[in-house]
C-alpha positions in Angstrom: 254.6 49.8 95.5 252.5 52.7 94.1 253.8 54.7 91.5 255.3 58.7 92.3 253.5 61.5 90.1 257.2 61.8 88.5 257.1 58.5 87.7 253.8 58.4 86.3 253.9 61.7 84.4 257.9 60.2 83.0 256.3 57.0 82.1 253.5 58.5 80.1 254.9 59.4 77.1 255.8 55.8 76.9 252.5 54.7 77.2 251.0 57.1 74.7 253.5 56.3 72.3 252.6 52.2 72.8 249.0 53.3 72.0 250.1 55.2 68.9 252.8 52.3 67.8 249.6 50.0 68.1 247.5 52.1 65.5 249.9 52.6 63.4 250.3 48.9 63.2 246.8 48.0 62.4 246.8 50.2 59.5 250.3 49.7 58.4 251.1 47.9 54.6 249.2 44.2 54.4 252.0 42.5 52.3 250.3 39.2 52.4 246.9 40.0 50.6 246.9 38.8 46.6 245.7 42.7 45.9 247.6 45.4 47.8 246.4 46.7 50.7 248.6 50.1 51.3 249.1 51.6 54.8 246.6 54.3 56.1 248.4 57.3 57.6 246.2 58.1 60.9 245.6 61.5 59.6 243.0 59.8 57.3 241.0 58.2 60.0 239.4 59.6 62.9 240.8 58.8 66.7 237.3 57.7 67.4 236.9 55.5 64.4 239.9 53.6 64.6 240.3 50.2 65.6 240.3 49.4 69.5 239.2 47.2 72.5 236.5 49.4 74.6 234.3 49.2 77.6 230.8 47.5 75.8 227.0 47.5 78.2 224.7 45.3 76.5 223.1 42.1 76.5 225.2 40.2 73.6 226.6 37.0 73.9 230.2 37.0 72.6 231.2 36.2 69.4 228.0 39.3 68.6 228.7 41.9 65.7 226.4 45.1 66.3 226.3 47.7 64.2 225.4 51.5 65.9 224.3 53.0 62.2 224.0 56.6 64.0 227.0 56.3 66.4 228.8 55.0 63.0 230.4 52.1 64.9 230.7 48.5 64.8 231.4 46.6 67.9 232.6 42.9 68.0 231.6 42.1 71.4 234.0 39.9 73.5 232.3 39.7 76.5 233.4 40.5 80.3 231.9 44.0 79.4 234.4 44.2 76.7 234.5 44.8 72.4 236.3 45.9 69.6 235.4 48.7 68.3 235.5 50.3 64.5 234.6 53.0 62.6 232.4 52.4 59.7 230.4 54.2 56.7 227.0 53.3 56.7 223.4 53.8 54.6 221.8 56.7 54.3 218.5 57.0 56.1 216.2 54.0 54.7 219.1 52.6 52.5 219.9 50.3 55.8 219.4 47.2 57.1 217.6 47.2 60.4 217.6 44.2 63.5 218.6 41.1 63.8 220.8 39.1 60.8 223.2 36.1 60.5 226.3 36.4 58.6 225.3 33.7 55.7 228.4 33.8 53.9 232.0 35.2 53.6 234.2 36.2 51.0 238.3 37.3 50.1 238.2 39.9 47.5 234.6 39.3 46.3 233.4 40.2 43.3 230.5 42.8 43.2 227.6 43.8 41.0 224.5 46.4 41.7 221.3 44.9 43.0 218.5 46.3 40.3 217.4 48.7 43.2 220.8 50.6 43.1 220.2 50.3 39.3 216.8 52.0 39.1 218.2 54.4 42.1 221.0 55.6 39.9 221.6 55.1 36.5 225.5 55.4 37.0 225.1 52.1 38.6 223.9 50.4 35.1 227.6 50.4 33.6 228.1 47.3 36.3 225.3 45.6 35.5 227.4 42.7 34.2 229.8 42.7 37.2 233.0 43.7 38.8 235.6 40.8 39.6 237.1 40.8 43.0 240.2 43.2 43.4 241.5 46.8 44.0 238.8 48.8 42.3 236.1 46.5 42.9 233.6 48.6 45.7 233.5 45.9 48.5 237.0 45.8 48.9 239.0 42.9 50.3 236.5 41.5 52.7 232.8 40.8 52.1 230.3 39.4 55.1 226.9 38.8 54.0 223.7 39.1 55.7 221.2 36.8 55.6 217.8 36.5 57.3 215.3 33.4 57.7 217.9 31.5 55.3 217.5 34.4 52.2 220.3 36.9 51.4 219.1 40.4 52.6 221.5 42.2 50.3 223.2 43.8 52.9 226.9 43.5 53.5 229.5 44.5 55.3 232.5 44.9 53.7 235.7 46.8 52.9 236.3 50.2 51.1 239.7 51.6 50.0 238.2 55.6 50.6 239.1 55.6 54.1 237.4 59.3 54.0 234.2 58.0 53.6 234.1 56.2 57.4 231.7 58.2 59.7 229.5 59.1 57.2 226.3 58.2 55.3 227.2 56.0 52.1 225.0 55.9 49.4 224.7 52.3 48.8 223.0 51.5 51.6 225.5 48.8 53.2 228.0 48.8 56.3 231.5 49.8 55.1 234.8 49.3 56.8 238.4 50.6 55.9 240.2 47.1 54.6 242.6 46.8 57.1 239.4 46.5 59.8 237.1 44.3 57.7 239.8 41.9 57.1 240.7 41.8 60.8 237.0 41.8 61.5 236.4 39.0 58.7 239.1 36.7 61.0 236.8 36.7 64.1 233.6 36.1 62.6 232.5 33.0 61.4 229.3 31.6 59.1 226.5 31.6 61.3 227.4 34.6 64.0 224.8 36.7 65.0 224.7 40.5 63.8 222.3 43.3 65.4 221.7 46.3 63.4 220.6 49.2 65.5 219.5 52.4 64.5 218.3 55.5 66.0 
């Protein structure tokens, strides 16, 4: 039977506030992590950026990660004209990878040091020269995917953050950056070997 307008406009709050429950969810307190991941209050993130399932055109075969550098969006494409969508922090303009990549290699709370091109880029950078063990403070957060091409490690990653304020924007380091509650749901979906399109504008 079709719904009345009262019924619809009674039953909306309802719905609204399941799509709000649902947010807060994804970014609520990870309690299962070795390294705490705290909960992100909403406020922080952007409607747009946040994590959700949206209409997605294009001719990727599921299982596809492409990253829109200008739209500042990663889609996880599921197929049926379907993806999930999140908000990311990406390169600066010539600091990013561009085309096609496969992810070569995965890590949980990776350990992180600058390549010598970040070095000679920015001096700050030479205080890590030895290294940063996986954890809390280290910059690639609690998920790292790698990005390989023809077999060789491009140097490119995407991988978590703990600045939630820095997703939409241009980051200096050149790679793909995702709150941590995203790239570890992200890092669940994606196996070695899935394909990864960079596009830019």
């Amino acid at each position: 039977m079709p719904l009345s307008r009262r019924t619809f406009i009674v039953g909306l709050p309802l719905f609204v506030g399941g799509c709000v429950s649902a947010e807060f969810a994804n970014y609520a307190a990870l309690t299962d992590e070795p390294f705490p991941v705290n909960a992100i209050p909403l406020s922080q993130i952007r409607p747009e950026l946040r994590r959700t399932e949206v209409a997605f055109g294009g001719d990727y075969s599921p299982g596809t990660v492409v990253v829109n550098t200008p739209e500042r969006r990663l889609y996880y494409v599921l197929g049926n004209g379907r993806a999930i969508r999140y908000g990311i922090g990406a390169g600066r303009e010539g600091l990013t990878l561009r085309g096609n990549a496969v992810v070569g290699r995965k890590a949980k709370w990776p350990s992180w040091a600058p390549t010598q091109n970040m070095m000679q880029r920015d001096s700050r950078y030479l205080q890590y020269a030895s290294g940063v063990p996986g954890g809390p403070r280290n910059p690639l957060g609690a998920r790292a995917l790698y990005l390989y091409r023809n077999g060789r490690d491009t140097m490119f990653r995407i991988h978590g953050t703990n600045q939630p304020e820095t997703i939409g924007g241009a980051v200096s380091s050149g790679c793909i950056r995702m709150v941590n509650h995203d790239v570890i749901d992200l890092y669940e979906r994606v196996p070695v070997g899935a394909r990864v399109v960079v596009v830019q504008a």
